[in-house]
C-alpha positions in Angstrom: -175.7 -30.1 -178.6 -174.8 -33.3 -180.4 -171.1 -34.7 -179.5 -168.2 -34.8 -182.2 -166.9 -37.4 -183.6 -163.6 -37.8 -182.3 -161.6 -38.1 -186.0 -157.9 -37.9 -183.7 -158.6 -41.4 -182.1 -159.2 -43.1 -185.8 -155.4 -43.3 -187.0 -155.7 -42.8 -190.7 -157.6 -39.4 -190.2 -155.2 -36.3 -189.1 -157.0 -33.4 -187.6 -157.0 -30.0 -189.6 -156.6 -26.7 -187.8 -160.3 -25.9 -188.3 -161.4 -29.2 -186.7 -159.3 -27.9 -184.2 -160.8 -24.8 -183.6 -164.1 -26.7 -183.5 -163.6 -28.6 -180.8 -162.5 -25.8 -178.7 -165.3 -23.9 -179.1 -167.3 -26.5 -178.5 -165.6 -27.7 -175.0 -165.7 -23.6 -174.2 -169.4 -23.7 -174.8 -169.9 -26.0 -172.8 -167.8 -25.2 -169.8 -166.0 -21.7 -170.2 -163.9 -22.5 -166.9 -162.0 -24.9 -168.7 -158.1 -24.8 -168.6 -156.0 -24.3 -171.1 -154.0 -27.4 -169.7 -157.9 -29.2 -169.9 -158.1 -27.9 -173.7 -155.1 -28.9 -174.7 -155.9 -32.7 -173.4 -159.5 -32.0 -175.1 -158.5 -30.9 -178.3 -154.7 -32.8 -178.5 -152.1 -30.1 -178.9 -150.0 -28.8 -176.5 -150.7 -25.7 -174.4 -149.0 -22.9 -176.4 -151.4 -23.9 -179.3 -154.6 -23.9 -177.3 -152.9 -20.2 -176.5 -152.5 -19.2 -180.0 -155.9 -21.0 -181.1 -157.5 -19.2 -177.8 -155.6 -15.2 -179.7 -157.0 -15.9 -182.3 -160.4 -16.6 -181.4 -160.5 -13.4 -179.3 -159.4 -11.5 -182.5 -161.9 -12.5 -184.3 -164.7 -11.9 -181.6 -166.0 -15.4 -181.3 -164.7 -15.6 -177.3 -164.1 -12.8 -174.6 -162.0 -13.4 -172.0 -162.6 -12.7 -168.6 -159.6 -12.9 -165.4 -160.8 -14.5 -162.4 -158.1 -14.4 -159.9 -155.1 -16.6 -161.6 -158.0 -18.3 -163.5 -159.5 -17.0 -166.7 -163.7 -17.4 -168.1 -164.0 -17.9 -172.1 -167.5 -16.9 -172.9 -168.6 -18.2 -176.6 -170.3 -14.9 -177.7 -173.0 -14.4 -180.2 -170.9 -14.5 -183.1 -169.0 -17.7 -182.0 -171.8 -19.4 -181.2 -172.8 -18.8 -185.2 -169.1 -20.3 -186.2 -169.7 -23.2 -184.1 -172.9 -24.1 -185.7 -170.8 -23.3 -189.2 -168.0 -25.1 -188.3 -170.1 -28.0 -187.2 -172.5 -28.2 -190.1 -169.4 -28.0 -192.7 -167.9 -31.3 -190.4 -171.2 -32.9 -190.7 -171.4 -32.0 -194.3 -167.8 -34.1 -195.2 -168.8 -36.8 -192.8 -172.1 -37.2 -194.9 -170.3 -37.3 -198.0 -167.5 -39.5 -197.4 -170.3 -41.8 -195.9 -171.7 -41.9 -199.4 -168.6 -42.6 -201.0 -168.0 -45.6 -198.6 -171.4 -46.9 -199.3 -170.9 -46.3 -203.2 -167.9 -48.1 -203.0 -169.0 -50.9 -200.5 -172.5 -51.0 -203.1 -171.0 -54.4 -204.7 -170.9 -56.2 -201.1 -174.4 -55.5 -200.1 -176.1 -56.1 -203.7 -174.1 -59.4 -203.7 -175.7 -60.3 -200.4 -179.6 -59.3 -200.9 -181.9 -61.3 -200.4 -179.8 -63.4 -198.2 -180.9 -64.5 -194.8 -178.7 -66.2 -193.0 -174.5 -65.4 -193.5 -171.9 -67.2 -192.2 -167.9 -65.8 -192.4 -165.2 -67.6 -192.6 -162.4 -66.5 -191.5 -162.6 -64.3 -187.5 -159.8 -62.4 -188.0 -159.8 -58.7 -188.9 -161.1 -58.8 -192.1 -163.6 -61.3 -191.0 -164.6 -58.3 -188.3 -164.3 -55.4 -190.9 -166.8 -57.5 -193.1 -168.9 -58.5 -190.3 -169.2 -54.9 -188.9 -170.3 -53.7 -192.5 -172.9 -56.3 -193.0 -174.3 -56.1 -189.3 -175.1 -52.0 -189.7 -176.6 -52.3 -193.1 -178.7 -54.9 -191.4 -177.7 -57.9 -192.5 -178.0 -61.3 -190.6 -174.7 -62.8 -189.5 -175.5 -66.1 -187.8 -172.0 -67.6 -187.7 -168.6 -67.3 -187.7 -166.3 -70.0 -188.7 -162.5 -70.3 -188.2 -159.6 -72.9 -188.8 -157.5 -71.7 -185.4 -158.7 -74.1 -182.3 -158.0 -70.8 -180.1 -160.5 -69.1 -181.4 -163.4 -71.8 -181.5 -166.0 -71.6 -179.3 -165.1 -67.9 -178.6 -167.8 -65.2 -179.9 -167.4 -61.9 -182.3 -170.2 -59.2 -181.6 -171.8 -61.9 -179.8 -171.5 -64.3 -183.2 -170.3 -67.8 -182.2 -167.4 -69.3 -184.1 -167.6 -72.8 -184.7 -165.3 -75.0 -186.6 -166.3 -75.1 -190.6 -167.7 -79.0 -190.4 -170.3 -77.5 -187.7 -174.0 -78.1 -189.0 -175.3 -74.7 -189.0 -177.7 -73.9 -192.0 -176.7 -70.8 -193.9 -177.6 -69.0 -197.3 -174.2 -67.5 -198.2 -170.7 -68.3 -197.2 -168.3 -65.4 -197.5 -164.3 -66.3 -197.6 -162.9 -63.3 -195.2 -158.7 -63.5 -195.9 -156.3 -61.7 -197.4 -153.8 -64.7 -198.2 -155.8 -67.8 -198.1 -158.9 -67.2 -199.9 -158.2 -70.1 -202.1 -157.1 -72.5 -199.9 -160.1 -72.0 -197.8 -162.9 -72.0 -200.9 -161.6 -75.4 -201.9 -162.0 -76.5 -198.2 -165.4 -75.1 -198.1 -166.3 -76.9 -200.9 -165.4 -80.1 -199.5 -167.7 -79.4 -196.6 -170.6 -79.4 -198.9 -170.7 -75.7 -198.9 -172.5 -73.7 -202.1 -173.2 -69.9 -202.9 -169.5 -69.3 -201.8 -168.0 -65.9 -201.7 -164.6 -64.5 -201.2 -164.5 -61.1 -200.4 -161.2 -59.1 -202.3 -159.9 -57.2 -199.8 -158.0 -55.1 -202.5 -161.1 -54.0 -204.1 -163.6 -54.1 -201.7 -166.1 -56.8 -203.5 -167.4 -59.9 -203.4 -166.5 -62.2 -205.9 -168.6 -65.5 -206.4 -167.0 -69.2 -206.1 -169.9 -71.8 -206.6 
């Protein structure tokens, strides 16, 4: 069985009770001699939840519980084996859509970009990184990074070098990756000879073209 996607370690996604439920039946399907001390690590809640999450899948005959001594077996039965599968399709399901959202969304960045070979970014901060990461898994080629800050030159992104911006390094596209100094660093693009400029608006998610 294909892992989860752990939604609790991404901060702006707060796990609901049924995501909950999920991945204890999951972990219990996997290894019904788990703790409820273990589960509560597993699932993040504290041990009297796991407990009342635990109740109420007994209730509803989706686990029986067995004593073993002072430690206790949860078998998935037939029936919670079929709400896992449920449970895990209806996850997959929102996952899928809000993937097509993001890429409905994100459509203006990558229609921008076709036909495009080589990219560089300037800018290797985080929205340098965000951009980068979206371009690199919808197969585009970054081939450069370029950055301002002398602490970051000659580092690498994802393997991408960063090079200062009067580096000879031949490039289709230039994409402006900041949230305050778009401008400032367009007009010094420009100066370097650079054309087919881009800035990328953070507040909309686009690409907006600068010469």
């Amino acid at each position: 069985m294909s892992k989860l996607i752990k939604i609790d370690t991404l901060k702006f996604f707060q796990p609901t009770p049924e995501y909950r439920k999920l991945v204890i039946l999951e972990a219990l399907y996997e290894n019904p001699n788990l703790s409820q001390k273990e589960l509560s690590a597993i699932a993040g809640v504290v041990p009297s939840l796991v407990n009342k999450y635990i109740n109420e899948l007994e209730k509803k005959g989706y686990i029986e519980t067995k004593d073993l001594g002072k430690n206790k077996i949860y078998n998935v039965t037939g029936e919670g084996l079929s709400e896992l599968y449920f449970l895990k399709l209806s996850f997959f399901n929102d996952i899928v859509n809000l993937s097509k959202r993001i890429d409905s969304q994100l459509e203006n960045i990558f229609l921008k970009l076709k036909g495009k070979n080589e990219i560089g970014i300037y800018g290797a901060g985080l929205v340098g990184k965000v951009l980068a990461e979206l371009l690199l898994n919808r197969g585009y080629n970054i081939v450069v990074f370029f950055d301002d800050d002398n602490g970051k030159v000659n580092s690498r992104v994802f393997g991408i070098p960063i090079l200062p911006l009067n580096s000879k390094v031949r490039i289709d596209a230039l994409v402006v990756a900041s949230i305050k100094n778009s401008e400032q660093m367009v007009k010094k693009a420009k100066k370097f000879d650079f054309t087919d400029i881009y800035v990328f608006k953070t507040e909309e998610f686009k690409l907006s073209w600068h010469g």
